[in-house]
C-alpha positions as CSV (number, residue, x, y, z in Angstrom):
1,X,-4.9,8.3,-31.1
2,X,-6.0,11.3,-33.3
3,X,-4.9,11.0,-36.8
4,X,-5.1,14.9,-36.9
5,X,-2.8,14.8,-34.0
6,X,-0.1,13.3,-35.2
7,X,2.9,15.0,-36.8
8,X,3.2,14.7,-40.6
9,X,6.8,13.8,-42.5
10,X,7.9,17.7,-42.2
11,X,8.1,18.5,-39.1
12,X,8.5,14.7,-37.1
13,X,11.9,12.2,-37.0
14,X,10.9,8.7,-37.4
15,X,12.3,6.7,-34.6
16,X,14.8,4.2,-35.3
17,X,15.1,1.9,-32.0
18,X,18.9,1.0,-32.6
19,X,21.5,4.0,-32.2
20,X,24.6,2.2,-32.1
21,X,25.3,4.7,-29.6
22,X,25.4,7.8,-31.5
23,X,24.4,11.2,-30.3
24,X,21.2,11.6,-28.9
25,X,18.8,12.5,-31.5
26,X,17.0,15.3,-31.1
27,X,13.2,15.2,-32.0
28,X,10.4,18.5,-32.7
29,X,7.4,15.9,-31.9
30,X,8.2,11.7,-31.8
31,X,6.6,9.1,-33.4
32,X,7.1,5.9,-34.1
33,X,6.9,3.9,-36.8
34,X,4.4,1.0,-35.2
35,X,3.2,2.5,-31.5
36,X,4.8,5.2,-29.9
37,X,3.9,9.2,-29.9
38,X,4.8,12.4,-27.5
39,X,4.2,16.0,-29.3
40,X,6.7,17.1,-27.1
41,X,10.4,18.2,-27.9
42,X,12.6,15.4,-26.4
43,X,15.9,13.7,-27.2
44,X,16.5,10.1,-28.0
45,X,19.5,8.0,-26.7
46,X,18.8,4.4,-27.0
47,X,15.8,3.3,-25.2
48,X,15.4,6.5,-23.3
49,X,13.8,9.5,-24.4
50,X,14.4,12.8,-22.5
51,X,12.0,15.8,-22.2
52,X,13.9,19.0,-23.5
53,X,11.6,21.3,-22.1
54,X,7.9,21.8,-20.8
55,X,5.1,20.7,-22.8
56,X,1.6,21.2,-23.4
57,X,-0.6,18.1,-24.7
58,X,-3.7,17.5,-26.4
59,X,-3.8,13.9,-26.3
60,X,-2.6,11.0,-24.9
61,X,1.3,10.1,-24.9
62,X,2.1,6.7,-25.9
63,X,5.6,5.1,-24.9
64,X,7.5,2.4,-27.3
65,X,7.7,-0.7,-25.8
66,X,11.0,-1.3,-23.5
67,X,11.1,3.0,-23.2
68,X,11.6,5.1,-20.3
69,X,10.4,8.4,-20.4
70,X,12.9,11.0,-18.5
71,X,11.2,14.2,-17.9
72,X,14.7,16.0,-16.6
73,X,12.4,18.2,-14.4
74,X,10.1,19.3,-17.0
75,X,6.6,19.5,-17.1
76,X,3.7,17.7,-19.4
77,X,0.3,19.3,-18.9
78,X,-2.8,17.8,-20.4
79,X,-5.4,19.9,-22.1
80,X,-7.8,20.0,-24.4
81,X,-7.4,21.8,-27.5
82,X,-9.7,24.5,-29.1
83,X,-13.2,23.2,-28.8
84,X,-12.0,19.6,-27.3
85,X,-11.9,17.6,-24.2
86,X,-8.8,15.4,-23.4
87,X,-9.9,12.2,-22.3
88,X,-8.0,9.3,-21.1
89,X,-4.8,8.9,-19.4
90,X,-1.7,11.8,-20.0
91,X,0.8,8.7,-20.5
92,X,0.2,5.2,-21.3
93,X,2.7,1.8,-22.4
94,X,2.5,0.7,-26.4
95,X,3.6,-2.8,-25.6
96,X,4.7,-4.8,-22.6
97,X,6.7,-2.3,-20.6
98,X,7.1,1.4,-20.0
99,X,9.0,3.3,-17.7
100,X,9.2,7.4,-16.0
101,X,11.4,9.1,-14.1
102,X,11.8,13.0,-13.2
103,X,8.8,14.4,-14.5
104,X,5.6,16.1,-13.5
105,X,2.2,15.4,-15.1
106,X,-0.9,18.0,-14.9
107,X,-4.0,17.8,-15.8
108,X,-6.4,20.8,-16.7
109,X,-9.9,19.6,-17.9
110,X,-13.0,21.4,-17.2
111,X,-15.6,19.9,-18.9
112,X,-18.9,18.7,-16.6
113,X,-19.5,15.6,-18.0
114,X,-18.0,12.0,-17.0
115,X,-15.7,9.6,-18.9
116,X,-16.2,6.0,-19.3
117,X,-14.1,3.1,-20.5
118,X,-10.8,3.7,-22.0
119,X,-11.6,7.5,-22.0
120,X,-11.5,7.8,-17.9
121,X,-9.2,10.5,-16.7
122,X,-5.8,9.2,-15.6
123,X,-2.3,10.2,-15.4
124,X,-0.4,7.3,-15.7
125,X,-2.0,3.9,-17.4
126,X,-0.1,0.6,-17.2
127,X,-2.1,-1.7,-19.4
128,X,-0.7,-5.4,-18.9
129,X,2.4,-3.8,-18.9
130,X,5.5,-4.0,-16.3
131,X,7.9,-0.9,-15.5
132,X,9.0,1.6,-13.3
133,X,7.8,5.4,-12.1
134,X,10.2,7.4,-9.9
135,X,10.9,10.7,-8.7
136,X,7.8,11.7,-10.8
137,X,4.9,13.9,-9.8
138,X,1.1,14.0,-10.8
139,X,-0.9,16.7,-10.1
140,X,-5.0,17.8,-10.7
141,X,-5.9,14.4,-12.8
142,X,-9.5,15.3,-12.2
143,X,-11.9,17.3,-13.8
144,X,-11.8,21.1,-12.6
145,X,-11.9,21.3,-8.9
146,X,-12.1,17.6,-7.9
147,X,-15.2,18.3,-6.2
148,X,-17.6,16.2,-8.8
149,X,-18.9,12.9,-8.4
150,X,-17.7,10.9,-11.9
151,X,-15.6,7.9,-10.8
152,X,-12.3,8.3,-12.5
153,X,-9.5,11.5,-12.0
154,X,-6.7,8.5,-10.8
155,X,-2.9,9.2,-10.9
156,X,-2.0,5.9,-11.9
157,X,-3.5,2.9,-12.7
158,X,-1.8,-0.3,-13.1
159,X,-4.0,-3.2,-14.7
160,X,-3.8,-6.5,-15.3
161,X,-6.4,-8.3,-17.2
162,X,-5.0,-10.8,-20.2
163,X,-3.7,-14.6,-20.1
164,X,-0.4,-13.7,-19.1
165,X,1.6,-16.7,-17.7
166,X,3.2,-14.4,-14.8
167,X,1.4,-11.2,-13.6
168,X,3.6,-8.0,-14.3
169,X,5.7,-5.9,-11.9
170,X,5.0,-2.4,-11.3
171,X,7.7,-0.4,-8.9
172,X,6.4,3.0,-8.0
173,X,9.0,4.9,-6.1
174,X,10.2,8.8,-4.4
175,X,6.6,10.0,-6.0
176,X,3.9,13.2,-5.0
177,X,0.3,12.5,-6.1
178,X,-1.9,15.2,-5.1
179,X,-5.7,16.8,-6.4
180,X,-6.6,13.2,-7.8
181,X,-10.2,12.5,-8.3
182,X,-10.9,9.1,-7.2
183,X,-7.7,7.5,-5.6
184,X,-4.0,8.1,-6.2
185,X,-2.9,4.3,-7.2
186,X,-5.0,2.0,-8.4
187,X,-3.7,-1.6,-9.1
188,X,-6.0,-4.7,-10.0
189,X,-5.3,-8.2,-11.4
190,X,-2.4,-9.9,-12.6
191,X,0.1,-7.6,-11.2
192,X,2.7,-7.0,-8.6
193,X,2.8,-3.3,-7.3
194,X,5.9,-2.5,-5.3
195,X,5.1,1.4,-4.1
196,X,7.4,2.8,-1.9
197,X,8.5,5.9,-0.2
198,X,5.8,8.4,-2.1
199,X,3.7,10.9,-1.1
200,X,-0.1,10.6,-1.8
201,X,-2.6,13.3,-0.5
202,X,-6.0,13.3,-0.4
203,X,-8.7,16.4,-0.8
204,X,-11.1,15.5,2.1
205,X,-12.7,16.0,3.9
206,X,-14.9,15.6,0.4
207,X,-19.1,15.4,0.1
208,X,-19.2,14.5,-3.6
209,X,-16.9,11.2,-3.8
210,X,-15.2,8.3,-1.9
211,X,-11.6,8.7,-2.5
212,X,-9.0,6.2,-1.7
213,X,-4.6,6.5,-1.5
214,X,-4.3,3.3,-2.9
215,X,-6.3,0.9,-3.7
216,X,-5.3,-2.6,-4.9
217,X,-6.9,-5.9,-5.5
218,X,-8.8,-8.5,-7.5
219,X,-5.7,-10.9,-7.6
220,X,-2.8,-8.0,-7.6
221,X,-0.5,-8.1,-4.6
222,X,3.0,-6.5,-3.6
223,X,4.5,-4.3,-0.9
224,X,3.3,-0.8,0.0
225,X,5.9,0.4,2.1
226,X,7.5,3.8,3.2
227,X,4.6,6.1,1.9
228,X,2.7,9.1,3.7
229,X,-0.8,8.9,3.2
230,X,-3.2,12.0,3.8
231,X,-6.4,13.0,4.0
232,X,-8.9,10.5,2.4
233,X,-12.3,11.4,4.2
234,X,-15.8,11.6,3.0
235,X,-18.8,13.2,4.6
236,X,-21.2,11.3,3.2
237,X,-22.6,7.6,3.6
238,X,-19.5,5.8,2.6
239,X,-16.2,5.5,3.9
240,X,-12.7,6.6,2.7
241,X,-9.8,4.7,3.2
242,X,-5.6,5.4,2.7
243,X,-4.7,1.7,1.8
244,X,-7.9,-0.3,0.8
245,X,-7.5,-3.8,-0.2
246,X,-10.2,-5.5,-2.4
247,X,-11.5,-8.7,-3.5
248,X,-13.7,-11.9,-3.9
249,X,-17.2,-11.8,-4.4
250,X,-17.6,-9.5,-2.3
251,X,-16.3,-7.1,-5.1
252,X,-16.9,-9.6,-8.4
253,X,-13.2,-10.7,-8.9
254,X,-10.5,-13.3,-7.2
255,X,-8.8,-12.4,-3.5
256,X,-5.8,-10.3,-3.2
257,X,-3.0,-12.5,-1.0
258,X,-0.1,-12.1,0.6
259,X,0.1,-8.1,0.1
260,X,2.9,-6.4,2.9
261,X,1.8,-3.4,4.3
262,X,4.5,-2.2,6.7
263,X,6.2,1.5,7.6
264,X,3.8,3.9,5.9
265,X,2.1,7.2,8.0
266,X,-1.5,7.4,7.2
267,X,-2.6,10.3,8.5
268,X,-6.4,12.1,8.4
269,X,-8.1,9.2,6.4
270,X,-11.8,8.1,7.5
271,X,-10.1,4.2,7.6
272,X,-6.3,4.2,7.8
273,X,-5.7,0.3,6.3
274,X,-9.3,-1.0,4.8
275,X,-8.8,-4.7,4.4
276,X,-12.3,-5.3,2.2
277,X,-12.0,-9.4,0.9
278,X,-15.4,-11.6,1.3
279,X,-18.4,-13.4,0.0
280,X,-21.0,-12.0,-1.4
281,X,-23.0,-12.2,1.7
282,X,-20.3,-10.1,2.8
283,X,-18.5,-12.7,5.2
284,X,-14.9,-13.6,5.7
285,X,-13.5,-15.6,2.8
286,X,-13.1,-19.4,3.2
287,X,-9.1,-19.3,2.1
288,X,-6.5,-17.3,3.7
289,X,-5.5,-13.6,2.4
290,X,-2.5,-13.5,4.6
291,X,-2.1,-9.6,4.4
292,X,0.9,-8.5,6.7
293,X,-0.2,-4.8,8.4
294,X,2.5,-3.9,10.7
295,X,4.7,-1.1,11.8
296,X,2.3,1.7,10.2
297,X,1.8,4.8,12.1
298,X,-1.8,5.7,12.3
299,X,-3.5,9.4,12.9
300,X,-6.7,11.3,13.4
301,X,-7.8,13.7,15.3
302,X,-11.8,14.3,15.0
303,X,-14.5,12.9,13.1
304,X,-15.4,13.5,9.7
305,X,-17.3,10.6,8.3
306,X,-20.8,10.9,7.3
307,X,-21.6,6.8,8.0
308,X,-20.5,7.3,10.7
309,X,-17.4,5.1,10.8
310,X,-13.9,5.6,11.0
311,X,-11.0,2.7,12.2
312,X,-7.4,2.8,11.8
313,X,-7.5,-0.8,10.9
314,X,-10.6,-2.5,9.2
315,X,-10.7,-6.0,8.8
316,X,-12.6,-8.5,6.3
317,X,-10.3,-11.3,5.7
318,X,-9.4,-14.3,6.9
319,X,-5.7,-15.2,8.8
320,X,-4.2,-11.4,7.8
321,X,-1.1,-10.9,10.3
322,X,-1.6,-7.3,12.2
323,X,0.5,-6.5,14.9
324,X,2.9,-3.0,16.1
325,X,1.0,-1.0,14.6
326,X,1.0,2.3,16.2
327,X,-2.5,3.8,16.6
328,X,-3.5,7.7,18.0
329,X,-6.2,10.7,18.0
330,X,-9.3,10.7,19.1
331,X,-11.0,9.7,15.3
332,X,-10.0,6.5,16.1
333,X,-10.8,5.9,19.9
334,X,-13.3,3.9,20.3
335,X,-14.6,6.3,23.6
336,X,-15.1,8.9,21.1
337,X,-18.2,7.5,19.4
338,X,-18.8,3.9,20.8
339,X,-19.5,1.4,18.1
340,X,-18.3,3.7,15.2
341,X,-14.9,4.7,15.8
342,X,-12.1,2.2,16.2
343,X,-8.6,1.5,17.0
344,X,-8.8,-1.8,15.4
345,X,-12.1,-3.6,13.7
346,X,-11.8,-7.1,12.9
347,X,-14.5,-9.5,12.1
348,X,-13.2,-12.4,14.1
349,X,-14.1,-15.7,16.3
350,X,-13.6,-15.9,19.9
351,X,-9.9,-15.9,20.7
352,X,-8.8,-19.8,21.1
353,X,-4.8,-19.4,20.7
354,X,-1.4,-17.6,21.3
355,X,0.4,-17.5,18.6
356,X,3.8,-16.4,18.2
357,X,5.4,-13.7,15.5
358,X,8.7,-13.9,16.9
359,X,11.3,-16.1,15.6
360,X,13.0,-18.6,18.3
361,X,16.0,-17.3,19.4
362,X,19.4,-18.7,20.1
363,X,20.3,-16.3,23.1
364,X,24.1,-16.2,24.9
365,X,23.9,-17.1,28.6
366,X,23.1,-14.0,30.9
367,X,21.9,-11.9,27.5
368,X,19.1,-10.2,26.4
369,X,16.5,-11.9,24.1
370,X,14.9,-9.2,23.1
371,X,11.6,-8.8,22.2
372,X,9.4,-11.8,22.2
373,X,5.8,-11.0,20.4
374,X,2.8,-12.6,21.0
375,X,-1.0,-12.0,20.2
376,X,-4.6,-13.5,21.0
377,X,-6.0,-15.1,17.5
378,X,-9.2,-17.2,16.6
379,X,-9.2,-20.5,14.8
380,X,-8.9,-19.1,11.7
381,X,-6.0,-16.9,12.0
382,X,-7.5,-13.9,13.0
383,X,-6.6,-11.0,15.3
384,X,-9.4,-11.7,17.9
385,X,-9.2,-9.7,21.6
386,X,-10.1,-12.5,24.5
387,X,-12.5,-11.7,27.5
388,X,-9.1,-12.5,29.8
389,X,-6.6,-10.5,28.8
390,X,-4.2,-11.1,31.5
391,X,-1.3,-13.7,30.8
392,X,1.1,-15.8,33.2
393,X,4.5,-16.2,31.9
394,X,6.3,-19.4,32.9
395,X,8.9,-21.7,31.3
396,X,10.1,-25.3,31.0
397,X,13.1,-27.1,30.0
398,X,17.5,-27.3,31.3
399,X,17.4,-23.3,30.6
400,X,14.0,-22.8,32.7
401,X,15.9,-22.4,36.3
402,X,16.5,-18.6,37.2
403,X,15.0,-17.3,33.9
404,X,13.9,-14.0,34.3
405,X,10.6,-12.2,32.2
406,X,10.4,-8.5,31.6
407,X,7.5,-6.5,29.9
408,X,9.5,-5.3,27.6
409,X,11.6,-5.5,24.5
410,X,14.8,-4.8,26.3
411,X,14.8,-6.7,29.5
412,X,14.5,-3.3,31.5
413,X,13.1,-2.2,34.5
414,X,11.4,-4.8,37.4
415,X,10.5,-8.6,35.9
416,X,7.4,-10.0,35.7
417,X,5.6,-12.8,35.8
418,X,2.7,-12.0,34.1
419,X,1.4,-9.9,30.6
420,X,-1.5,-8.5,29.8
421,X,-2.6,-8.0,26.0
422,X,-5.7,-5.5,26.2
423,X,-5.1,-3.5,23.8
424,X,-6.3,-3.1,20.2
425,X,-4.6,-5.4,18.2
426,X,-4.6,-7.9,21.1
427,X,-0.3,-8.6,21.7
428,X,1.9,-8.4,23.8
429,X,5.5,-8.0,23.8
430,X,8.2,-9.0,26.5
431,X,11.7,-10.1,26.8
432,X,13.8,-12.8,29.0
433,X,17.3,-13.1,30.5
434,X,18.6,-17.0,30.9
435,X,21.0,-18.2,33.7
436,X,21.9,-21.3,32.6
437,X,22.4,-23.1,28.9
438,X,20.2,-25.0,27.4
439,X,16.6,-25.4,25.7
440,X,14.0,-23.9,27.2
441,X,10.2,-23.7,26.3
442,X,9.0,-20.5,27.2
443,X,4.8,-20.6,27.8
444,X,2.2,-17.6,27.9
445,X,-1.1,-18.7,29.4
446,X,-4.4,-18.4,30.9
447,X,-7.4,-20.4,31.9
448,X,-8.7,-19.5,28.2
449,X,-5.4,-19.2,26.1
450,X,-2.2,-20.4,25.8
451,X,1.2,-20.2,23.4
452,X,4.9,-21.7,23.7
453,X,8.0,-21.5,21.5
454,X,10.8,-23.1,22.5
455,X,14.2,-21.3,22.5
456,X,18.2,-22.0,22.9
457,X,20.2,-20.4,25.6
458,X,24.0,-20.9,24.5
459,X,27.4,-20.5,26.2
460,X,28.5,-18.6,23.5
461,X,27.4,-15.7,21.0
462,X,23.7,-15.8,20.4
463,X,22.0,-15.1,17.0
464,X,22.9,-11.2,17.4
465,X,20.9,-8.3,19.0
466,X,17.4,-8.4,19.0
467,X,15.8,-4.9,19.4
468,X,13.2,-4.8,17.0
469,X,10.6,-7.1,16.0
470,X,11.1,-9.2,12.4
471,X,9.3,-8.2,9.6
């Protein structure tokens, strides 16, 4: 921080972290005694400290260790001052945890030339830090229009990099990133990101620079869940992504694992989910990444991409668990430009196994199972679409007798007998009604493939309804 910056004994109220709840105490600019400074009128009531009204910065805020920041609505906008650039993040942690809530962040910097290092524009900077951001918005944390080529301009950046013995937790919820530079999240290392339920929005399409939603990896993992992801397209010889996950050699760090990717609407992005983990030579990593992509709804109309390449799902990894995802518009057909736009892109072996995702279930006698979900996979674990896609459906055991099969979830319409599983992300789905108690194995098959799971027909209440698939 600017020494010049800072408030001098006059005008500023040193903070005292105990209040023994008193009044809130009302501060022109705060500072700290050790780390901590916002040249901004707030209030202070025990570890919070509440914006009192809209605020113009020249320089970076710093939050006390164990402090949330409330902006009560308000405003902070970050800009130079006369004859000055602002560089580096708006708000940043002191010590080993920092929180926001209610507040909007906005960035106005013109200058032409690109930051580096600890100077890179961003609007919110967790630095081996844990916390929370919610109901907060970021706007413009670029420089001018966005349209330049300097790779920083994120909304928030969550890093771990030190020799902590646990990584650090990050929850990002009920947010609006929009007019970032480079990407709207960005979490690496040694942390756990939970974002949910936000609203992150690209500027494509864009010719100057490869923007991402969020992008997380080199060790961090968590759950992205719940968020609507738009417009993340370049024009030129690279590709865009909403959700790109990162790692190994392939990107000079350590694999991102067991990341859940489920719920969120990515909409208008040249690659909806960009799973991007292997060797240097670019192949699938030895170990497991594990990285569950289901349930997303995924949209685009045309083609925008410059490569050209554009997939709703792209997969380098090894064992990742993809499945009900929902898939439309014509940017991600693979009719619409054969062998560069596609539904689903994995880099897989031949199909060798069925594999289950379904639970086994403990059905009543005469009741609906409800969806049963299947899907073609290699040796490793990996989505892989067979040359036979057509399955027979039979099964075994004291509950086989009179067992009916239906292509379906719900155990409506005519059953079947048979399933066929070409489609993108190689699975089928289909339900079965029991006559009699007992076990029963139930067995998908080809001359290729094949699966079981054995399941338990009782006399009596089953394990509940079953009209979605587990998650």
């Amino acid at each position: 921080m600017d020494a010049s910056l800072a408030p001098d004994s006059d005008t500023a109220e040193i903070h005292a972290h105990e209040t023994g709840g008193a009044a809130p105490t009302l501060h022109e600019v705060f500072q700290a005694p050790t780390c901590g400074f916002i040249p901004c009128r707030v209030s202070e009531a025990g570890d919070v400290l509440t914006l009192m009204e809209d605020c113009v910065t020249p320089t970076t805020l710093y939050i006390p260790d164990g402090y949330t920041l409330d902006g009560a609505g308000h405003a902070i906008t970050a800009m130079g001052g006369p004859g000055a650039r602002f560089v580096g993040p708006i708000a940043r942690n002191c010590g080993p945890r920092a929180s926001y809530r209610d507040l909007t962040l906005v960035m106005l910097e013109f200058a032409e030339a690109c930051n580096t290092g600890d100077d890179v524009l961003t609007g919110i900077l967790y630095d081996n830090a844990s916390g929370s951001i919610s109901g907060t918005q970021l706007f413009n944390i670029r420089h001018g229009t966005g349209d330049r080529a300097c790779q920083e301009g994120m909304g928030i950046v969550a890093r771990g990099t030190d020799s902590a013995t646990e990584p650090y937790t990050v929850d990002i919820q009920d947010s609006v990133l929009s007019g970032y530079q480079k990407a709207g999240i960005v979490v690496t290392g040694a942390v756990v990101a939970n974002v949910t339920d936000n609203r992150i929005i690209g500027a494509g399409p864009l010719g100057s620079i490869v923007q991402a939603g969020i992008q997380l990896g080199l060790g961090a993992t968590g759950t992205l869940e719940g968020n609507a992801i738009f417009g993340n397209t370049y024009t030129g010889s690279g590709v865009a992504a909403g959700i790109l996950v990162h790692g190994g050699a392939l990107h000079g760090g350590p694999l991102s694992s067991g990341i859940t990717i489920r719920d969120n609407t990515l909409f208008n992005n040249d690659i909806g989910v960009y799973l991007a983990q292997g060797t240097a030579g670019g192949s699938p990593p030895q170990a497991a990444t594990r990285i569950t992509v289901v349930d997303n709804l995924i949209h685009y109309d045309v083609v925008t991409n410059g490569f050209v390449y554009q997939a709703a799902i792209s997969d380098l990894g090894t064992g990742n668990i993809i499945h009900s995802n929902t898939i439309t518009g014509a940017g991600y057909d693979p009719e619409t430009l054969p062998g560069a736009t596609f539904s689903v892109d994995v880099v897989a072996g031949a199909a060798s196994t069925l594999v289950f995702f379904t639970p086994s279930r403990r059905v009543a006698v005469g009741a609906c199972s409800g969806p049963l979900i299947l899907q073609a996979q290699d040796a490793d674990g990996n989505l892989s679409r067979p040359a036979e896609t057509g399955l027979t459906l039979t099964a075994l055991g004291p509950a086989a007798a009179g067992i009916q099969f239906f292509a379906n979830a719900n155990c409506e319409g005519p059953t079947v007998t048979e399933l066929d599983i070409a489609n993108a992300q190689a699975q089928g789905t289909f339900s079965f009604r029991a006559a009699r108690t007992g076990s029963v194995s139930v067995f998908a098959w080809n001359e290729d493939l094949a699966g079981a799971q054995s399941q338990v027909v009782t006399a009596g209440l089953a394990d509940g309804p079953h009209t979605a698939p587990p998650r």
